[in-house]
C-alpha positions as CSV (number, residue, x, y, z in Angstrom):
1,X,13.7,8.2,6.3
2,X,10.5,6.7,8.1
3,X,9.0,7.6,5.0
4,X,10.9,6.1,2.4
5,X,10.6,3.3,4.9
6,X,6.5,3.3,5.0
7,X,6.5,3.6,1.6
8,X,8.0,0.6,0.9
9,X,6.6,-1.5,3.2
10,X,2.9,-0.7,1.4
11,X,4.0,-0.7,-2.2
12,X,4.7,-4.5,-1.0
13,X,1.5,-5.1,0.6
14,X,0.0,-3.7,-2.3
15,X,2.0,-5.9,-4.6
16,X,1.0,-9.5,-2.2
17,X,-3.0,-8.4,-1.9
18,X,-3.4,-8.1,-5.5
19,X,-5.9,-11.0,-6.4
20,X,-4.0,-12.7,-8.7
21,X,-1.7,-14.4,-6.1
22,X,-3.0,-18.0,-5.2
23,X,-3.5,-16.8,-1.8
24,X,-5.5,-13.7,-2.6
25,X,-7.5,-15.2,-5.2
26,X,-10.6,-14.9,-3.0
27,X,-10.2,-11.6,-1.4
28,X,-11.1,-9.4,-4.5
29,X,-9.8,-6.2,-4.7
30,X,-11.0,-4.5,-1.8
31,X,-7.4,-5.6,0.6
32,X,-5.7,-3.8,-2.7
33,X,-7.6,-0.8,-2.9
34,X,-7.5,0.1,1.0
35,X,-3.7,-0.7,1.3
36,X,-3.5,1.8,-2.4
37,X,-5.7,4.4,-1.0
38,X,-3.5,4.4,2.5
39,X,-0.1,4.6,0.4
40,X,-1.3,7.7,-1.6
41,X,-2.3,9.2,1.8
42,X,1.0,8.6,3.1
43,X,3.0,9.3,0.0
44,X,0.9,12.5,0.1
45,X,1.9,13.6,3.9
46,X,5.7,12.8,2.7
47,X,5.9,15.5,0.6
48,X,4.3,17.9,2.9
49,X,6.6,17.3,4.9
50,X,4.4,16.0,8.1
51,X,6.2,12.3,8.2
């Protein structure tokens, strides 16, 4: 459940740093590809079972 729950909550942060927002115009991509690289880590310790 805390999981499914994590997930979620990154995919959207994902979704609001991508640069094409107004807000995130001047970030780049760098906010987008530490939030990705921290959900494939977590989606990876889901299915092994750790979270």
């Amino acid at each position: 459940m805390l999981g499914t729950i994590l997930i979620i909550i990154l995919i959207l942060a994902v979704l609001g740093a991508l640069p094409t927002w107004g807000h995130s115009r001047s970030w780049g991509y760098a906010p987008t590809g530490g939030l990705g690289l921290v959900l494939v880590i977590v989606i990876i310790l889901v299915l092994l079972g750790r979270i």
